[in-house]
Every structure is written in C-alpha cells, then in structure tokens.
PAFI-424329 format. One record per residue (C-alpha): x, y, z. Coordinates in pm, whole numbers, padded with zeros to 5 digits, always signed. Example, Ala and Ser with C-alpha at 12.3 -4.5 7.8 and 13.67 -1.06 7.14 Angstrom:
BEGIN
+01230-00450+00780 +01367-00106+00714 
This chain:
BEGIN
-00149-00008+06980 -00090+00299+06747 -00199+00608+06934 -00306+00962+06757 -00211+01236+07034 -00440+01540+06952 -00253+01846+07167 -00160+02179+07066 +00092+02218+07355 +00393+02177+07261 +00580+02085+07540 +00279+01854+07705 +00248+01710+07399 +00625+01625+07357 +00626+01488+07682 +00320+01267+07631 +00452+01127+07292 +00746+01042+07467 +00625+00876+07798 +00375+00696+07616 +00644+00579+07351 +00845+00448+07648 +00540+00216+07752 +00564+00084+07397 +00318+00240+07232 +00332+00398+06911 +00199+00724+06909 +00154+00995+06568 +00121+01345+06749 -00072+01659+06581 -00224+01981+06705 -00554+02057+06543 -00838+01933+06418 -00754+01942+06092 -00428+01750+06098 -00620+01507+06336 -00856+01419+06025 -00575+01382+05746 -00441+01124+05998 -00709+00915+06074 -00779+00973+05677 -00479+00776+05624 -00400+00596+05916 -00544+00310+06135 -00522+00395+06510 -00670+00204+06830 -00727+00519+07014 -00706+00935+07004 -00622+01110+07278 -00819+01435+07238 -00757+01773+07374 -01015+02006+07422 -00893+02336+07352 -00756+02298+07004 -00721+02594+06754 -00915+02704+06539 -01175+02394+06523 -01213+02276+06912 -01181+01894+07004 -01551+01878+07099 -01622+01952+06723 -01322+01686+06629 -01510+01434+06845 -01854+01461+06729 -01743+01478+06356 -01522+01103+06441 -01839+00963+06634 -02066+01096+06307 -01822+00925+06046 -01817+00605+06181 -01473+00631+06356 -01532+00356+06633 -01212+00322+06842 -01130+00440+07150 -01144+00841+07168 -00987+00952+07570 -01063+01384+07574 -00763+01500+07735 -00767+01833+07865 -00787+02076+08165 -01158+02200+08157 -01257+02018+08435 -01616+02154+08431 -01900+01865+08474 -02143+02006+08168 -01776+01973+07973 -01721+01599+08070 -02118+01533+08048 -02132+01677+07727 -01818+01478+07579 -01923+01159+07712 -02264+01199+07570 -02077+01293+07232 -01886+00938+07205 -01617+00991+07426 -01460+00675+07611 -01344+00866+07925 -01236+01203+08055 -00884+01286+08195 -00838+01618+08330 -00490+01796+08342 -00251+01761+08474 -00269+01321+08462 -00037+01051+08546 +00114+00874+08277 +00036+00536+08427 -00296+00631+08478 -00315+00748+08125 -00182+00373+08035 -00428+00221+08241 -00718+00430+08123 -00597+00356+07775 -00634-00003+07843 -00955+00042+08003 -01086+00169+07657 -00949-00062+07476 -01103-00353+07621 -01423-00168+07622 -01409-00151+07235 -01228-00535+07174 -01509-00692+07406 -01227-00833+07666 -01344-00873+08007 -00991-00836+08177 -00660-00804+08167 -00575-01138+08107 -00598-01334+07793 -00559-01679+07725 -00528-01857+07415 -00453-02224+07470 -00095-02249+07636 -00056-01913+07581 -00128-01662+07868 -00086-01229+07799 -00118-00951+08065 -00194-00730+07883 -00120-00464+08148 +00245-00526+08226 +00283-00671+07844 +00409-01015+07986 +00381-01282+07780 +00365-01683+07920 +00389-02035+07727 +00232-02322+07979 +00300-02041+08280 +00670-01975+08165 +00802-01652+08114 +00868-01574+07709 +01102-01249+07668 +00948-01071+07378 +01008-00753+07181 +00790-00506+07162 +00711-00575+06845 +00661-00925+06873 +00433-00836+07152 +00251-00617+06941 +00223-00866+06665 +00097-01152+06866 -00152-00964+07053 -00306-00826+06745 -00302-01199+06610 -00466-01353+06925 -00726-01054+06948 -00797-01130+06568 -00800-01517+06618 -00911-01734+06319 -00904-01410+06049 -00587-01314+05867 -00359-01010+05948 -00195-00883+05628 +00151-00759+05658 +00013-00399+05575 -00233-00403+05863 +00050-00553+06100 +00268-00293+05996 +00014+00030+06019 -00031-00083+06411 +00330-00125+06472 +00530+00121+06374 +00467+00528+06355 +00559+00847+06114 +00942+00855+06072 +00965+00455+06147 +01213+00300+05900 +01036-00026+05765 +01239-00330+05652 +01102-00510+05401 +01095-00797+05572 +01030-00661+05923 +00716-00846+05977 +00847-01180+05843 +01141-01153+06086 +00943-01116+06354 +00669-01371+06266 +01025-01609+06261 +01105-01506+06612 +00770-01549+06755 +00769-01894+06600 +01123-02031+06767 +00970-01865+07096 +00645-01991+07108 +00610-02255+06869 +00680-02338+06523 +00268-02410+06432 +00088-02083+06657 +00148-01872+06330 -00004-01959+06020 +00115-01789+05712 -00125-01702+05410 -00002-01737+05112 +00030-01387+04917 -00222-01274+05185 -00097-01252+05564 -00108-01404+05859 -00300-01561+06126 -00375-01807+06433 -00618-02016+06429 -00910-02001+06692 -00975-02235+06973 -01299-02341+06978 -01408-02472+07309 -01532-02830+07333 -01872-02879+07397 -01994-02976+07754 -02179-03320+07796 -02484-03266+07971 -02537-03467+08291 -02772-03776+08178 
C-alpha cells in the first residue's frame, strides 16, 4: 500500500516515514494541506495519515475537503488533541479512525490494516484465492499451506492482483502502488517481478494483457446442489 503521511513535525514525521517504510510500506510524506492536495492530485494512495494541527490550513479542513471530492480511501487523523468533540467531530467528517500521540508503530500497522479492509470489503486477515493463502498481517504468503518467500514487491503485486481478481492491473497502476517519490523505476520492473511470481507460484496465476496489463482470473465458486 502507498501511504501519504500528512505531518508538519519534522522529526515525528521522519520517524514515521521510516518505521512505516520498514513494514514495507511505501509512504510520500508532506506537511500541509496544500502539499497534501498536489499529492493526491497526482498520486494514487490507499490511505492518509492526517495530522491535525497543520499550518496554515488545519487537517480537519484537509479532511472534509478529501471526503467532499470524492477521495474514498482510508483517511487515519493522527495527532495529539485527544479531546472527544475533536475525535467526534473527525469521525463524523469521514475519518476511518483516530490515533492520538504519541502511538505505537505496530498499532499504527494494525490500525492501518483495519482501514483498509474496511474500505476493500475483506472480512479478515486472511485471504484465500484457490491454493493460494495471504496474511495479510504478517505479509506471509502460502501455495497449498507451504511457505513462498516473496519480495516485497512481489507481495505487493500479488495482493493488489488477488484484491482486483478478474479486472486487469496496468503496469502504471502496479507501479503508482509500489514504489514512492525518489524510487528509481526499471523499465521492466514490473515484468520482472510478474516473472518471479510466476516460477514461485505458478506459471498460469498471472495472466498478461496484451498492450494492456495484467491480471488473475477470479474463482467463481461452484454452485451448491440443493438437497432433493
């Protein structure tokens, strides 16, 4: 998941890029409002983590202009107000949850998760997709309850695929999720990996589009005979 950080401390902010970046996920950090919007103008995130005391235009005013464009991933307000009008009032805005400072970074991962689910319509943790098994929380990927060693990016990849079972990917799309600002891109990153995943997992999970992208195919659960 690509992340958008919204925290105008420096040093919290820092530190949260980087813990969050150690848990694999890519993260894009700004501090204010207005950088927050050019972002999201350009960029296609799976969550903003929002801080409430921002300069100039404050995060609550972030969040309800996000809610009132359409913006419809996960938004966690971040901050150290820890008044109950504050967290009624950004909940009622659009907000997904409410972490007060100062938070645990695994607890931050988990509530992250927690959203995320939320807006993909999983029910838990664990997702399933024929032989495939993926918990999601530890990132631990099985084929017929064996252990697969993936990269991170090849975790990424294949859980975006699976969560967008039977429509195509396009190597733009795969690339916007996987890697942040200051990334260096191969050309052929995204084939490379699709090749990996393939040898790992099988050389037919992964269709590839011609000219368009990529994509595996949904299972579509056989119908149950009802008892005569």
């Amino acid at each position: 998941m690509r992340i958008l950080l919204v925290e105008d401390d420096p040093q919290l902010g820092r530190a949260t890029q980087i813990g969050l970046e150690q848990a694999d996920y890519v993260v894009d950090w700004v501090q204010s409002a207005e950088s927050a919007l050019t972002a999201i103008r350009n960029h296609q995130y799976g969550c903003v983590l929002l801080d409430l005391g921002l300069p100039k235009e404050d995060g609550m005013s972030l969040l309800r202009k996000l809610r009132g464009s359409g913006f419809a991933q996960a938004i966690l307000i971040v901050t150290a107000r820890d008044q109950i009008a504050d967290r009624i009032l950004g909940l009622d805005a659009g907000a997904d949850d409410f972490i007060l400072k100062p938070f645990d970074l695994d607890e931050l991962a988990a509530r992250i998760r927690a959203a995320s689910r939320r807006i993909t319509g999983r029910a838990s943790e664990l997702l399933m997709h024929g032989d495939i098994g993926i918990d999601v929380a530890n990132k631990v990927v099985h084929l017929r309850q064996v252990p697969v060693a993936l990269t991170s990016k090849e975790y990424g990849i294949l859980l975006m695929l699976i969560e967008h079972a039977g429509n195509i990917l396009t190597r733009e799309q795969l690339e916007e999720a996987l890697y942040g600002w200051g990334d260096e891109i191969e050309s052929n990153a995204i084939q490379v990996h699709i090749h990996h995943l393939r040898k790992k997992l099988g050389k037919d999970l992964i269709k590839t589009v011609h000219a368009i992208g990529y994509r595996i195919d949904k299972i579509i659960p056989e119908p149950t005979l009802a008892a005569s």
